[in-house]
N, C-alpha and C positions, 0 to 999 in steps of 0.2 A: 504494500500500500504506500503510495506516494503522497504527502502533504501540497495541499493545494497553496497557492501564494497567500489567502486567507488566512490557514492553519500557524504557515512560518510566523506573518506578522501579528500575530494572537500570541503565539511563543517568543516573540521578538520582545512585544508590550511589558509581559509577565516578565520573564527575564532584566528588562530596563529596571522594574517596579521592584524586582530582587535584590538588581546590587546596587541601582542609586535611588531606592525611596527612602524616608526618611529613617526609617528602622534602621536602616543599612548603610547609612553615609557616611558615619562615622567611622566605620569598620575597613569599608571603601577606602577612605583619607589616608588612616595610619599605614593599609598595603601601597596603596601607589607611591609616599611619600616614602617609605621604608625602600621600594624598589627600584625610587627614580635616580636616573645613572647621569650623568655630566659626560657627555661628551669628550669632553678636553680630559677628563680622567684616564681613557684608554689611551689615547695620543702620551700624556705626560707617562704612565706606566712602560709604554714602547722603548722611548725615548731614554730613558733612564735605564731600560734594559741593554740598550745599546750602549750607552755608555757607558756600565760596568762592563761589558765587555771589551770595548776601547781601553779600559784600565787591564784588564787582564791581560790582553795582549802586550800594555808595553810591558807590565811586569815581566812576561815571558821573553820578551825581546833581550831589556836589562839581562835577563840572568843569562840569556844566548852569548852576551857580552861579555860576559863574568864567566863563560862558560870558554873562551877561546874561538866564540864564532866571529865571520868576517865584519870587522867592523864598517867598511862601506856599505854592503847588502845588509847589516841588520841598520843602520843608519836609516837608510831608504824607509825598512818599513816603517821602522820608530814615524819619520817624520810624516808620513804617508797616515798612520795612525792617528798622530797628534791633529792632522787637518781634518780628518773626519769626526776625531773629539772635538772642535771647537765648530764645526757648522752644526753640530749635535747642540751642542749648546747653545748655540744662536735659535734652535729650531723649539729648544726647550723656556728660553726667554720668549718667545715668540704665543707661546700656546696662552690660551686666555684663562683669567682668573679663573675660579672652582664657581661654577652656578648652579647651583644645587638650587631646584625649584622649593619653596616653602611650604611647611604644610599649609599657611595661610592662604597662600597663593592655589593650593590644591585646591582647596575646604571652597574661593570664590568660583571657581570653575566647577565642581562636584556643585555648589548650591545651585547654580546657575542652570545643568548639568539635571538638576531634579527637579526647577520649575519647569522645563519641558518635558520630564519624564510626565509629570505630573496632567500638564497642557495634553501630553498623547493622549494619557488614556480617558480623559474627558472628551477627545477630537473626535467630530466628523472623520471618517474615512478618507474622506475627498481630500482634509487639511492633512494629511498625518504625512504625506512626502515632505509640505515644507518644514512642518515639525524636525523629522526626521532628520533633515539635510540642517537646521539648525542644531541640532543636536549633537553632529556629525558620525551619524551612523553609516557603519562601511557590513553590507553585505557581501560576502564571498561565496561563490557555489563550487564545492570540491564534486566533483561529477563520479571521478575515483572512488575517493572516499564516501562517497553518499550522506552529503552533510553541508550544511548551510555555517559558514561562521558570521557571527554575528560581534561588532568592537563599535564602543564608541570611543573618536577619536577628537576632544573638544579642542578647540585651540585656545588658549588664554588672548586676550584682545593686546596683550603684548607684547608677544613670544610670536613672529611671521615662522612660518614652516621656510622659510631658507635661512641661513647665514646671512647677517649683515655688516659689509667692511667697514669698517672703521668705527663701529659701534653704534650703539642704540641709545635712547634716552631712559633705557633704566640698564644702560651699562654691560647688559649683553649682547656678547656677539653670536650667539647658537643656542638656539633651543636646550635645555637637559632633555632627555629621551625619558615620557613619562610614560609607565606601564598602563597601560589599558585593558580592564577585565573582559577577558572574550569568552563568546556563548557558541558551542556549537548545537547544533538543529538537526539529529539524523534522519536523513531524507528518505530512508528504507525501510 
């Protein structure tokens, strides 16, 4: 038996009214805020991994030195080393502050986030797409897997879904990546 587009968006409702009604919001808050990642964290974590390694190798070089190895070829590497440690560093001065989104900032988009939940399930049928697309619900249909995901994916009104060079006016340049509770709908 297959779920008619009715069925899905009856499951879709119920599901919204689960994890952002009011019972549930607060529950909501402390997981996305607990889970939400900074961007610029995995860049800086890279970055820094590389250049422990930069340090290792010239340790290793030194001791090739210490060791009776040829001092022009271990020179090369040494220096060869030394350049890619400090464009590493340039690259690590470069990464933007920690912007760790707040739970504050969560709680205004979850509220915000639940007067629509809200708005849907009083709506007319006819209104519940623009609902929807305010809300920013993303449908996906796994055809494979026999199953509907269902995310919603709000955007805070000061966070743009690109990067912005040279900064913003609340001093970010990149989104944090906030987790979004996703629903899937088996279609079989």
């Amino acid at each position: 038996m297959y779920l008619r587009e009715a069925e899905v968006l009856d499951e879709v409702d119920a599901w919204l009214e689960t994890a952002f009604g009011p019972t549930a919001l607060e529950r909501t808050i402390a997981v996305m805020a607990e889970q939400t990642v900074d961007p610029g964290e995995a860049v800086l974590h890279a970055v820094r991994k590389r250049l422990a390694e930069c340090d290792r190798k010239l340790g290793r070089y030194r001791a090739a030195l210490d060791a009776g190895g040829d001092p022009v070829e271990v020179s090369a590497w040494i220096n060869e080393t030394k350049s890619e440690r400090a464009r590493l560093e340039g690259e690590l001065k470069a990464v933007p502050a920690a912007q760790r989104i707040t739970s504050e900032e969560i709680r205004a988009m979850m509220e915000e986030v639940g007067d629509l939940v809200r708005l849907i399930a009083d709506a007319d049928p006819d209104d519940k797409a623009e609902l929807y697309t305010k809300l920013g619900l993303r449908l996906i249909y796994y055809p494979e897997k026999k199953y509907v995901e269902a995310r919603v994916e709000p955007e805070p009104p000061h966070v743009q879904a690109v990067c912005v060079r040279g900064g913003s006016p609340t001093g970010r340049t990149c989104p944090p990546v906030i987790p979004i509770p996703v629903h899937r709908i088996p279609m079989a």
